[in-house]
Every structure is written in structure tokens, then in C-alpha cells.
N, CA, C and O atoms as CSV, one atom per row, in Angstrom:
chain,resi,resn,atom,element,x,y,z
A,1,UNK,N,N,-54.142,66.099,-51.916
A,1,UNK,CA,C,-54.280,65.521,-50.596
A,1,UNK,C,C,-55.758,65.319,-50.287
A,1,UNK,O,O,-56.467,66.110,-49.665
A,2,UNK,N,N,-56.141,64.091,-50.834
A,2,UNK,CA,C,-57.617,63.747,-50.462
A,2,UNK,C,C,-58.338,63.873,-49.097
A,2,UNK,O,O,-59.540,63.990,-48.859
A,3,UNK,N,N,-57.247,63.816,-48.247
A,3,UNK,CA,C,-57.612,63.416,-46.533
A,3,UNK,C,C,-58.178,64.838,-45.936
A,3,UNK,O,O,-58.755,65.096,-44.880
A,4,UNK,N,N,-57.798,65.608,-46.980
A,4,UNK,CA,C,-58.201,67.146,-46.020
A,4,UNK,C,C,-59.400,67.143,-46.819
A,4,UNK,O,O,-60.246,67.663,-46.091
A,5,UNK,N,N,-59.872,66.879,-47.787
A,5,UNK,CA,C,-61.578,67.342,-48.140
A,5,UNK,C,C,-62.191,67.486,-47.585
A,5,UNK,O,O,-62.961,68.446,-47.630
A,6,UNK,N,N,-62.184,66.523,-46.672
A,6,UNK,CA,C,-63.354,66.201,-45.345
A,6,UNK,C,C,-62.947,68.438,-44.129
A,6,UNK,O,O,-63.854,69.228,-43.865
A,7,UNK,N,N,-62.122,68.557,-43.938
A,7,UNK,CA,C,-61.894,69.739,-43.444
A,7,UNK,C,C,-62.566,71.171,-44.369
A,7,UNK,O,O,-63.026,71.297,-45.504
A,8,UNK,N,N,-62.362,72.000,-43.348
A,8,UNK,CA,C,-63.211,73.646,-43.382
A,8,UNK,C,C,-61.926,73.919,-43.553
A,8,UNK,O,O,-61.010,73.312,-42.999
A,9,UNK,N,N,-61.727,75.464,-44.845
A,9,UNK,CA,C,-60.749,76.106,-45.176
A,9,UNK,C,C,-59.903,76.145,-44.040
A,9,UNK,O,O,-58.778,75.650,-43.985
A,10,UNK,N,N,-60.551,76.816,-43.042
A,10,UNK,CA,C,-60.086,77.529,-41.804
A,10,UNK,C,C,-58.948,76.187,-40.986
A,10,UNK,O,O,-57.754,76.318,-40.714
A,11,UNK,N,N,-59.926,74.833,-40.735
A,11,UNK,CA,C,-58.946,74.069,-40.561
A,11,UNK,C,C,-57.718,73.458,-41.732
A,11,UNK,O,O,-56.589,73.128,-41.370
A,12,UNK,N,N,-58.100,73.407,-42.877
A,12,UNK,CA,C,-57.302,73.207,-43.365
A,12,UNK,C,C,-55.632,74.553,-43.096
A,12,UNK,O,O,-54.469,74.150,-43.092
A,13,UNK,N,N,-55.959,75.755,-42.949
A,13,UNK,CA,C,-55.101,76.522,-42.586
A,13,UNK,C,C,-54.071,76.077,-41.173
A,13,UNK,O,O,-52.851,76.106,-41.012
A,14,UNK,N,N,-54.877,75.788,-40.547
A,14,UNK,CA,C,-54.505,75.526,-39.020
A,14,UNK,C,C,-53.871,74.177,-39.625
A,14,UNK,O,O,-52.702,73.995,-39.285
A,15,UNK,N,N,-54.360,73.336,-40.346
A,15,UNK,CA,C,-53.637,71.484,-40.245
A,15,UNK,C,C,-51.934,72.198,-41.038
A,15,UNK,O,O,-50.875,71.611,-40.819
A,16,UNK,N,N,-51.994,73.501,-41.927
A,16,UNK,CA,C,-50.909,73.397,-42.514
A,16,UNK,C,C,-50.006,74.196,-41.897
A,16,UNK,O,O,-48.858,74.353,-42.311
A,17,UNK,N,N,-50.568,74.838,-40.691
A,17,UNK,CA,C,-49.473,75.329,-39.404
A,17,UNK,C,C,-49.157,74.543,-38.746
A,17,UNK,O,O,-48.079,74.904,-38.273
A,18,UNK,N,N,-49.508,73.324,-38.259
A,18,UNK,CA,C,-49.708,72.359,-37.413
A,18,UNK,C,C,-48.466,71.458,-38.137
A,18,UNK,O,O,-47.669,71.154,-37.250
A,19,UNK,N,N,-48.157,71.075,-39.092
A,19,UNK,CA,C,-46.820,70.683,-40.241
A,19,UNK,C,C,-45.979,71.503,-40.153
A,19,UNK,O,O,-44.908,70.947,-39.909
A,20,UNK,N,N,-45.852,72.935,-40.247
A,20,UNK,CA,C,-45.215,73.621,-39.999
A,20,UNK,C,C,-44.221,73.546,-39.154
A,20,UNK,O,O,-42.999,73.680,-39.216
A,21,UNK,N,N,-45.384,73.183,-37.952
A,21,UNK,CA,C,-44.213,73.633,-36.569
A,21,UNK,C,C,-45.170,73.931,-35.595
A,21,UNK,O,O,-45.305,73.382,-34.501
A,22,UNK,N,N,-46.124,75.261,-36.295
A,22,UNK,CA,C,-46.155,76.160,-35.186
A,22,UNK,C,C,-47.207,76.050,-33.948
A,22,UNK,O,O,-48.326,75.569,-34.130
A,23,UNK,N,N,-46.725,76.583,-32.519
A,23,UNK,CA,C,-47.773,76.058,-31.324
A,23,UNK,C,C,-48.922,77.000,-31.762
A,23,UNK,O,O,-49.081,77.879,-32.609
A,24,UNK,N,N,-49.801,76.276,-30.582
A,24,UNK,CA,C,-51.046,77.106,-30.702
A,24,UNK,C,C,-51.122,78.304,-30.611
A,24,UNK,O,O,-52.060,78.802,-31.233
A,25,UNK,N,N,-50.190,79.278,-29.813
A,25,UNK,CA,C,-50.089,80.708,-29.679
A,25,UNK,C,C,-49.646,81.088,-30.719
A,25,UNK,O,O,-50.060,82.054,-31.361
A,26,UNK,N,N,-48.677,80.307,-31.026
A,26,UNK,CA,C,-48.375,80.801,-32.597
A,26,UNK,C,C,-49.353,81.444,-34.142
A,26,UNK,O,O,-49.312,82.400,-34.916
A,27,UNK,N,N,-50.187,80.169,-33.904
A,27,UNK,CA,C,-51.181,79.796,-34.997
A,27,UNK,C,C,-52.405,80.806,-34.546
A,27,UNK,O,O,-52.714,81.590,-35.443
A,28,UNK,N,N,-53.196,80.941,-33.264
A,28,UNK,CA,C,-53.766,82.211,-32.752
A,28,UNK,C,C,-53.467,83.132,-33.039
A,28,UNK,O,O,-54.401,83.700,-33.605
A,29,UNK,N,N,-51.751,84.300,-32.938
A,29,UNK,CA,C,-51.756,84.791,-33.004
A,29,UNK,C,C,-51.649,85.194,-34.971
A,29,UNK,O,O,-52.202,86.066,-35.642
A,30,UNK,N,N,-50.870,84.305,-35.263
A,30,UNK,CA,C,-51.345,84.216,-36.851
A,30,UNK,C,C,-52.159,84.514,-37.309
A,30,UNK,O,O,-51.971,85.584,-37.889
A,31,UNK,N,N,-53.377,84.032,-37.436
A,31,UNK,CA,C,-54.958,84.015,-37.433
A,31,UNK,C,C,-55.698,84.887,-37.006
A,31,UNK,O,O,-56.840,85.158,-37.378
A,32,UNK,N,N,-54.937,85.465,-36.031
A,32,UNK,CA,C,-56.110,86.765,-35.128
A,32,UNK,C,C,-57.370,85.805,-34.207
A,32,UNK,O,O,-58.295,86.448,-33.711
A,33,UNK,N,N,-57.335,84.199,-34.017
A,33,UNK,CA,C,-58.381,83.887,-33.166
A,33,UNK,C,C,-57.733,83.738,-31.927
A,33,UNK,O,O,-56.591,84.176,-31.789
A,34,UNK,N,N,-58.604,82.903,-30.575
A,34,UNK,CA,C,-58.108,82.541,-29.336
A,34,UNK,C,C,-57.476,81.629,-29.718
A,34,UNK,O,O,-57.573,81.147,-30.847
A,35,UNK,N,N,-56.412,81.084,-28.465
A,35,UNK,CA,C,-55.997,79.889,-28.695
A,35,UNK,C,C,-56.933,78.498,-28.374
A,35,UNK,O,O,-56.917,77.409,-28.947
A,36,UNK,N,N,-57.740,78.969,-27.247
A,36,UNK,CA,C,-59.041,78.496,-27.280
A,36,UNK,C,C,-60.206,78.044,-28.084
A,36,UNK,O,O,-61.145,77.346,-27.702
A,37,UNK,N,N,-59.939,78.685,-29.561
A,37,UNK,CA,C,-60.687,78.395,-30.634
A,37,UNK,C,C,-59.586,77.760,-31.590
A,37,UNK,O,O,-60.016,76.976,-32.436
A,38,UNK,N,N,-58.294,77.990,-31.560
A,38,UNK,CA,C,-57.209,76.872,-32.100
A,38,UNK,C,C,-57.572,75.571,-31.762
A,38,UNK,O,O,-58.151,74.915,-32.628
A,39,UNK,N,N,-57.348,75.061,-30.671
A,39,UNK,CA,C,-57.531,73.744,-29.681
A,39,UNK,C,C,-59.001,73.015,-30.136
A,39,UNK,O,O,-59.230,71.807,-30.198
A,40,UNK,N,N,-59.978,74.219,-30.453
A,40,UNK,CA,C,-61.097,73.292,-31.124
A,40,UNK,C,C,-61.264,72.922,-32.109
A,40,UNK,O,O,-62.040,71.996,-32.347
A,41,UNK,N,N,-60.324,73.769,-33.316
A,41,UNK,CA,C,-60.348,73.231,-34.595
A,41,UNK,C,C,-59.091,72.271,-34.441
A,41,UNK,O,O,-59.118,71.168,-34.986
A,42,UNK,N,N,-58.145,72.625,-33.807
A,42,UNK,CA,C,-57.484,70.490,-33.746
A,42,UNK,C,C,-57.909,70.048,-33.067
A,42,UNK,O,O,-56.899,69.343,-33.062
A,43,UNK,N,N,-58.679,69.524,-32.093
A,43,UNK,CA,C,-59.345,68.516,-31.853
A,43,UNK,C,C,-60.377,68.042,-33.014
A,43,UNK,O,O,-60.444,66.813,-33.025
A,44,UNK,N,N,-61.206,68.659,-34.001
A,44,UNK,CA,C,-62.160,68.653,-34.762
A,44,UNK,C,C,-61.081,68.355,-35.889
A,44,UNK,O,O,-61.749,67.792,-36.756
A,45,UNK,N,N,-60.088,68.413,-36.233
A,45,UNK,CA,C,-58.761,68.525,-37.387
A,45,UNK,C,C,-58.738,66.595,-36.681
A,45,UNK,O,O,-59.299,65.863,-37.496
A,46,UNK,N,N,-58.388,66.073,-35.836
A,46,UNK,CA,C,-57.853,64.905,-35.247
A,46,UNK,C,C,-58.996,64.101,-35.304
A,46,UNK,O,O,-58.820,62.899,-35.502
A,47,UNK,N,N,-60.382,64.621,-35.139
A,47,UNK,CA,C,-60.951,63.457,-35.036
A,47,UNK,C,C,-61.593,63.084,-36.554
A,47,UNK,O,O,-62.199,62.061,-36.875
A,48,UNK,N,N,-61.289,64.138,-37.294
A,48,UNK,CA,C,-62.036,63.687,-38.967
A,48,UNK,C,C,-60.971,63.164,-39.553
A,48,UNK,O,O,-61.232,62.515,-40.566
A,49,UNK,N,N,-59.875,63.230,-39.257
A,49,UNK,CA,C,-58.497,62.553,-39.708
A,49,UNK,C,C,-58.304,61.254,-38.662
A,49,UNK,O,O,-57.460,60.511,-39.162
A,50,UNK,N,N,-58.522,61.014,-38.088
A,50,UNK,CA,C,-58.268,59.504,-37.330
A,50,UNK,C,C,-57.334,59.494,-36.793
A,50,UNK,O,O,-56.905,58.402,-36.420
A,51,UNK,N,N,-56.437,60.949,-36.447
A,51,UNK,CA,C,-55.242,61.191,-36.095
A,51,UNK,C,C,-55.545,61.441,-34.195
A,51,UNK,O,O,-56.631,61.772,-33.719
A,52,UNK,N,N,-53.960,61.108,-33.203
A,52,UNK,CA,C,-54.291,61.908,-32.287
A,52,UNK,C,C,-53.594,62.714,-31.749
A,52,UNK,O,O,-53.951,62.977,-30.601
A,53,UNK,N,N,-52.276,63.497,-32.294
A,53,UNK,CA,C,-51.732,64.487,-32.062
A,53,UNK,C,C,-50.672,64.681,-33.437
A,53,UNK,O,O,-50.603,63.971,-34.440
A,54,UNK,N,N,-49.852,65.968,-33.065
A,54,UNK,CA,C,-49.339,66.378,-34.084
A,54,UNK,C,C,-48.553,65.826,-34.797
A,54,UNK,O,O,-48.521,66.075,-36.002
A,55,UNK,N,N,-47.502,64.696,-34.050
A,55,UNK,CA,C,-47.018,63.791,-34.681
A,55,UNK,C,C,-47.627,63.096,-35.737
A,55,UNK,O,O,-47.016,63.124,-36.805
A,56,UNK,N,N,-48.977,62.309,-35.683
A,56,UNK,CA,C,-49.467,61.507,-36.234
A,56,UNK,C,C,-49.960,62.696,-37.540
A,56,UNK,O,O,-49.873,62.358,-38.720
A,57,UNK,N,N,-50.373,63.821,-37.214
A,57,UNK,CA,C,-50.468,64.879,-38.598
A,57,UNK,C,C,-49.141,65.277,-39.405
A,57,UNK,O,O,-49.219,65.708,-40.555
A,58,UNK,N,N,-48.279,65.158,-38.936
A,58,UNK,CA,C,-47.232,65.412,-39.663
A,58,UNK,C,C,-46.650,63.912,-40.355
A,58,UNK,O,O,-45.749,64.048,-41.183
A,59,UNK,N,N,-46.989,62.886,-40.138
A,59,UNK,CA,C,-46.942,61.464,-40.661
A,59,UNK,C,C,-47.194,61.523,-41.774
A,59,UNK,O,O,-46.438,61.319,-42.724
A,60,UNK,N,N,-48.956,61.982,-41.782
A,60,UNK,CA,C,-49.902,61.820,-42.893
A,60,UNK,C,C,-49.809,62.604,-43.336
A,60,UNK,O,O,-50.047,62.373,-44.521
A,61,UNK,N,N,-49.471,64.064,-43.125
A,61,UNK,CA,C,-49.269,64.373,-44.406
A,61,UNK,C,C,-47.938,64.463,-45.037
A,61,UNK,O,O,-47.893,65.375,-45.862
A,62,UNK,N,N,-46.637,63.675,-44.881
A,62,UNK,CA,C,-45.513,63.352,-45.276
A,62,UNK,C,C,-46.008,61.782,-46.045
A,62,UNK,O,O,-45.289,61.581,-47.024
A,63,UNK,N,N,-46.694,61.034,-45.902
A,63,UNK,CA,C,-46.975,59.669,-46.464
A,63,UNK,C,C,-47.483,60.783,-47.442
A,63,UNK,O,O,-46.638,61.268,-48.194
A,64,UNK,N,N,-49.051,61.341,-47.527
A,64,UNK,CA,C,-49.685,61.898,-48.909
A,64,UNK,C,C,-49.048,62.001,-49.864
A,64,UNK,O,O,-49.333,61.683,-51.019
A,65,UNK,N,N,-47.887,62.577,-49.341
A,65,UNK,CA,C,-46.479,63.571,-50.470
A,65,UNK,C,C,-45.689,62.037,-50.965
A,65,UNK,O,O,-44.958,62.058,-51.955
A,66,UNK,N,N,-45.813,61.300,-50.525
A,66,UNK,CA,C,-44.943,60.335,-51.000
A,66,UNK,C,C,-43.408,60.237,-50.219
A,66,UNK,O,O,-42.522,59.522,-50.689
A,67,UNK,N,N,-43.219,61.020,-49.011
A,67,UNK,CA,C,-42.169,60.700,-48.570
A,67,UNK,C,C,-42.217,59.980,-46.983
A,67,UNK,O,O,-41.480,60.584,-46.203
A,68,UNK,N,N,-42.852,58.960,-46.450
A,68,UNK,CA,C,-42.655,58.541,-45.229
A,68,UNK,C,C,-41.562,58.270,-44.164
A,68,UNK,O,O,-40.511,57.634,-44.239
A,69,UNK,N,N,-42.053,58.848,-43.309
A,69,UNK,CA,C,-41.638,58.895,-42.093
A,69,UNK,C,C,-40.257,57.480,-41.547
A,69,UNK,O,O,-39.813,57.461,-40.399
């Protein structure tokens, strides 16, 4: 998946909760950060991906895989 290079481990973790399913409290409490520091790595996850919410992340990375939406 070329599109995540551009991402930090940390977001890459969060983009593959974010496919998952799971909300931000979710993924916070996962992680051990705020949800407050969730919300900044997807916003920062959305704007290096050209994406603007979770829908559009779960698109791309279902096209990557070869199975579209």
C-alpha cells in the first residue's frame, strides 16, 4: 500500500483502526493517547491522503487491495 508511505508508524496504526471500525475513544483508549491527540493524527491521516472522512479511508484502502467499493 504505497499511499501510506507518506504516514508516521503511529498514524499508520490509527489509519488501520480507522478501517477497522473503531471510534476515536476506541482507538485512544487502544493506544493509551487522548482522543484529542487521535483527531490530530486523522486530520493529518486526511490531509496527506486527499481523503475527507472515514468513508473515503475505507474506499482507498479497499481499491489498494483490489476490491472496490
Amino acid at each position: 500500500m504505497d499511499f501510506l508511505k507518506n504516514l508516521t508508524n503511529r498514524q499508520e496504526q490509527i489509519f488501520a483502526l480507522i478501517v477497522k471500525g473503531l471510534c476515536n475513544k476506541e482507538i485512544a483508549l487502544l493506544l493509551g493517547i487522548s482522543e484529542n491527540t487521535v483527531e490530530q493524527h486523522i486530520r493529518s491521516i486526511y490531509k496527506k491522503l486527499g481523503i475527507r472522512n472515514r468513508v473515503e479511508a475505507v474506499r482507498l484502502y479497499m481499491e489498494s487491495n483490489g476490491n472496490p467499493l
